[in-house]
C-alpha positions as CSV (number, residue, x, y, z in Angstrom):
1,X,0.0,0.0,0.0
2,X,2.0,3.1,-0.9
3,X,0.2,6.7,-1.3
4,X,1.7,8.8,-4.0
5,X,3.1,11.5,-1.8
6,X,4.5,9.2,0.7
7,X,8.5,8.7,0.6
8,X,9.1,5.5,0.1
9,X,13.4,5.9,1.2
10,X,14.5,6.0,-2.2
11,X,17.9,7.7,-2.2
12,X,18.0,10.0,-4.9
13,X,20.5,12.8,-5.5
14,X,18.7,15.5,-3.6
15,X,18.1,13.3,-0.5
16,X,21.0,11.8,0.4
17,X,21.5,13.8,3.4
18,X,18.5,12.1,5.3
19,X,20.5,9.2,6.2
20,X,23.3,11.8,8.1
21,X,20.9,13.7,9.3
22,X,20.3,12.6,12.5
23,X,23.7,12.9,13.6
24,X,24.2,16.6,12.0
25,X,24.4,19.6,14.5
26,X,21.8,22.0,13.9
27,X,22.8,25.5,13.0
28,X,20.5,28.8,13.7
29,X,21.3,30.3,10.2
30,X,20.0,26.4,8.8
31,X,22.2,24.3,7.0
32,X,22.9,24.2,3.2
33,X,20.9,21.6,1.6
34,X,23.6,21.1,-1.7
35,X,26.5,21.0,0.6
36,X,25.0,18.5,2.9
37,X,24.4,16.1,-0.1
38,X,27.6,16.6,-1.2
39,X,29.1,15.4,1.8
40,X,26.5,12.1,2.5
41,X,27.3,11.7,-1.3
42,X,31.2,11.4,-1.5
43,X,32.6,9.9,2.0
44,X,35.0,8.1,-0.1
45,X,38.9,8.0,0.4
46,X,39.6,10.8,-2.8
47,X,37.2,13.1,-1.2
48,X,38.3,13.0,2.8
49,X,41.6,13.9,1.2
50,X,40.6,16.6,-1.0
51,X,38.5,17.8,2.3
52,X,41.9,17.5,4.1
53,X,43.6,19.8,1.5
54,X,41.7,22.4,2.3
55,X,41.3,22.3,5.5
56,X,45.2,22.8,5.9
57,X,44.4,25.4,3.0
58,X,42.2,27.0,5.6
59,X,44.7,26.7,8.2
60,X,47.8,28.5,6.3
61,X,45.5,31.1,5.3
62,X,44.8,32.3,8.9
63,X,48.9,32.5,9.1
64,X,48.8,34.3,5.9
65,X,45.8,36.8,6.6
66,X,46.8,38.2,10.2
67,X,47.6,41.3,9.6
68,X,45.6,42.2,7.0
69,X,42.8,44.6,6.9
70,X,40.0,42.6,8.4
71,X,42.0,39.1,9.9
72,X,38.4,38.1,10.9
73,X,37.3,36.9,7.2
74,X,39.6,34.1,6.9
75,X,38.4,32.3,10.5
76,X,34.7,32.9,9.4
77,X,35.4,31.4,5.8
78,X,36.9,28.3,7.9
79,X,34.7,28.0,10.2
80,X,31.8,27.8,7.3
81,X,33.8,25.7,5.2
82,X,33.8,22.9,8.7
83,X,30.2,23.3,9.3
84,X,29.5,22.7,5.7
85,X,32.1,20.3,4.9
86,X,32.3,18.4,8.7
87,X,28.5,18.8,9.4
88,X,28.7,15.5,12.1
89,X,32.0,17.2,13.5
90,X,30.8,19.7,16.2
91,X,34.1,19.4,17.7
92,X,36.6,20.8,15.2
93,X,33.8,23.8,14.4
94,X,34.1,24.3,18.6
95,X,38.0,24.0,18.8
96,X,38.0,26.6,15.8
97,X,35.4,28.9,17.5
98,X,37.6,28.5,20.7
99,X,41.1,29.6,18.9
100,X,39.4,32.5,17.0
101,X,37.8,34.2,20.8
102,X,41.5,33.6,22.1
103,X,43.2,35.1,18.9
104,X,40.9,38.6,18.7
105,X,40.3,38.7,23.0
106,X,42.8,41.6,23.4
107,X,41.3,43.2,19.9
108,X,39.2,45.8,20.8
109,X,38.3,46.0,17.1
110,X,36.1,43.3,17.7
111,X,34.4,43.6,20.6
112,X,31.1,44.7,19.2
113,X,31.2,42.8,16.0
114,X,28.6,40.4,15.4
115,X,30.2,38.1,13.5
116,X,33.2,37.6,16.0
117,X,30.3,37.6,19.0
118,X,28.3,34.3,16.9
């Protein structure tokens, strides 16, 4: 007996992400749809290691961007790129948060920005 608007858990493209889903963090801004198939889609060795890549991309780039105009970009772009990329990892987005309050504390620059206060 199947209804025509029921789901019968067929796995197509667009719905991969249901069988993560449970063990994804929710996010107040929401979570991107795309991204999150993306990443129940390709858990295969090639992709943890292109994932790797650029997370030490990510990493060098916070070296890199220090003293630049706004240093705060390059931990926010990280810290999306985890979320999206990581989404049943709460602990590395966490870590990350924790290193970017330590890095800006003494920056008063920051102290009533929004993003650096999320």
């Amino acid at each position: 007996n199947t209804h025509p608007t029921m789901n019968t858990h067929t796995h197509t493209p667009n719905h991969n992400w249901e069988d993560i889903k449970e063990n994804t963090a929710p996010l107040i801004q929401g979570r991107n749809v795309t991204a999150l198939n993306q990443h129940a889609a390709s858990n295969s060795s090639t992709n943890q290691a292109i994932l790797e890549q650029k997370r030490s991309h990510y990493e060098q780039t916070l070296q890199e961007e220090k003293f630049k105009k706004d240093p705060l970009i390059p931990w926010l772009k990280y810290l999306k790129f985890l979320q999206e990329s990581f989404p049943q990892d709460t602990q590395q987005s966490f870590l990350l948060m924790e290193r970017c309050t330590r890095a800006f504390l003494s920056n008063s620059f920051y102290k009533n920005d929004t993003r650096y206060l999320r």
